[in-house]
C-alpha positions as CSV (number, residue, x, y, z in Angstrom):
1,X,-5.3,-7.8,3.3
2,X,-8.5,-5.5,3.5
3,X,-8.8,-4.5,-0.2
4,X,-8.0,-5.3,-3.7
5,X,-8.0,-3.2,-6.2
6,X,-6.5,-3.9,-9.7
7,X,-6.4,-1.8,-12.6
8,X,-4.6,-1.7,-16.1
9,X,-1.1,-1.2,-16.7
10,X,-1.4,2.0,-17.9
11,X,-2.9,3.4,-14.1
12,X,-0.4,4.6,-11.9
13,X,-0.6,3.1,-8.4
14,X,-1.7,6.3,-6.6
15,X,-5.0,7.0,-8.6
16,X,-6.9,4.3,-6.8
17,X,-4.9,4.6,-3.5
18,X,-7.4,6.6,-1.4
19,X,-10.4,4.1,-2.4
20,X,-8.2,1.9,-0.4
21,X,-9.1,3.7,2.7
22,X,-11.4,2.1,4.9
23,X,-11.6,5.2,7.6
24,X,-11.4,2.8,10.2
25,X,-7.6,2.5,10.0
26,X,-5.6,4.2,12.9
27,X,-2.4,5.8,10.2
28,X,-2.3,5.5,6.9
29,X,1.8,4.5,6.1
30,X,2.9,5.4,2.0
31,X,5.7,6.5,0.3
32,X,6.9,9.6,-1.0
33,X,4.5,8.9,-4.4
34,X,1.8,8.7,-2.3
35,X,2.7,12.4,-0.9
36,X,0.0,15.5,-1.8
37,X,-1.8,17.8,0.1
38,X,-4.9,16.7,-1.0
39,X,-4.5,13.4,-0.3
40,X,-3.0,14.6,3.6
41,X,-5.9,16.8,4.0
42,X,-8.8,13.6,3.3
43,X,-7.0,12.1,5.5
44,X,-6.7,14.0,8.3
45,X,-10.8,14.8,7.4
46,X,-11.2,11.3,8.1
47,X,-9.3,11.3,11.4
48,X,-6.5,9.2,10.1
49,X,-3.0,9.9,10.4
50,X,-1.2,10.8,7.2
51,X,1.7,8.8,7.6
52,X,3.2,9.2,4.2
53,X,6.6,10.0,3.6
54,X,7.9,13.7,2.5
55,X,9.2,14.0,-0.9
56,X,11.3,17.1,-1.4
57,X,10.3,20.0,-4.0
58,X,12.0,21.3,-7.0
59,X,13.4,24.1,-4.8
60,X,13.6,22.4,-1.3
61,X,15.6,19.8,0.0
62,X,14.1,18.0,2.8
63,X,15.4,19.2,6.3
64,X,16.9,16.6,8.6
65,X,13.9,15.9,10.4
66,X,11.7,14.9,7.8
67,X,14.7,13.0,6.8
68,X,14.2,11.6,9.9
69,X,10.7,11.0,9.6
70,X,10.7,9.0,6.2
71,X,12.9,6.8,8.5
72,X,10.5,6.1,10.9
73,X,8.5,5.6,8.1
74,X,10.1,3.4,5.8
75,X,10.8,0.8,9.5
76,X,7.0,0.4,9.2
77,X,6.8,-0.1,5.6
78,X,9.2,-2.7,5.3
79,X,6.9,-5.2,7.6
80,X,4.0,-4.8,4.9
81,X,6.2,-5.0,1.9
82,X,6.8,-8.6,3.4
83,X,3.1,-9.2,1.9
84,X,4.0,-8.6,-1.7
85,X,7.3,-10.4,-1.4
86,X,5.2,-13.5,0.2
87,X,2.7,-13.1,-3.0
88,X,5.9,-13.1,-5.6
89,X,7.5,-15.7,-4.1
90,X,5.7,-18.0,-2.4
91,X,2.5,-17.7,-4.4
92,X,4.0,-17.3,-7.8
93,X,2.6,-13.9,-8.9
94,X,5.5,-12.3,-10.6
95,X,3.3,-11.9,-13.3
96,X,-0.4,-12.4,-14.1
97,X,-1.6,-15.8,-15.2
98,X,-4.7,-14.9,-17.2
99,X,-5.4,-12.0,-19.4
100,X,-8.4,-9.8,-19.1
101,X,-8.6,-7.8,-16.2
102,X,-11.7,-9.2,-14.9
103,X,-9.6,-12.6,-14.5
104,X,-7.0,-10.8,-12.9
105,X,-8.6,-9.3,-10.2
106,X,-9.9,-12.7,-9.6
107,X,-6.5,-14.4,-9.6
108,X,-5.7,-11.4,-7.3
109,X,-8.5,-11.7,-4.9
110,X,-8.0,-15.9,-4.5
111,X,-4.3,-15.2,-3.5
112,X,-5.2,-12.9,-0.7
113,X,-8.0,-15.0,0.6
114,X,-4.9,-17.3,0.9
115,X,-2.8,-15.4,2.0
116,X,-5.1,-14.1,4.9
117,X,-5.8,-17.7,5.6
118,X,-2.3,-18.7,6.0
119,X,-1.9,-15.5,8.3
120,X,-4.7,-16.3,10.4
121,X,-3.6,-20.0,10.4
122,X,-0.2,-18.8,11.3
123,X,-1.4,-16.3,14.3
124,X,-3.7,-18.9,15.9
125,X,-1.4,-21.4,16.1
């Protein structure tokens, strides 16, 4: 984990998502929420590669290759979705502990430290 952000309930998910971005990263991987052309374009201004899955339009369906492609996609996905599972489950975060987002974020930021530890703990040994 590289970066926390944490915002009230009443943000969606992808307003903060390209603060995220370090530009270091080699492809960026998201899901179809994540999917706008200005967000492709920064991206690809940065020289990372806009991996984010296609959503279909109103009037298009999505042809069989970017059907394809979303399942390329979603392969990668699933290994980093392992993280939030790990935080639910193992670390007891199905829901937050204090109240006051300032206490949050640090209730957020303690269990990724941990969580990185236990990673690196895990890799090195």
């Amino acid at each position: 984990v590289r970066a926390v952000i944490t915002t009230p309930a009443n943000v969606n998910d992808t307003t903060p998502a390209d603060a995220l971005t370090r530009g270091d990263e080699a492809a960026v991987y998201g899901d179809k929420a994540y999917d706008t052309h200005a967000r492709r374009a920064r991206l690809k201004r940065l020289g990372v590669k806009p991996r984010l899955m296609r959503r279909p339009s109103q009037y298009h369906a999505l042809t069989p290759r970017q059907q394809h492609y979303n399942t390329l996609i979603a392969r990668r996905r699933a290994a980093v979705e392992t993280t939030f599972a790990t935080w639910k489950r193992r670390m007891g975060l199905t829901r937050a502990r204090y109240i006051g987002l300032a206490k949050v974020t640090g209730q957020i930021l303690l269990i990724a430290m941990a969580f990185n530890l236990r990673r690196a703990a895990a890799i090195t040994a």
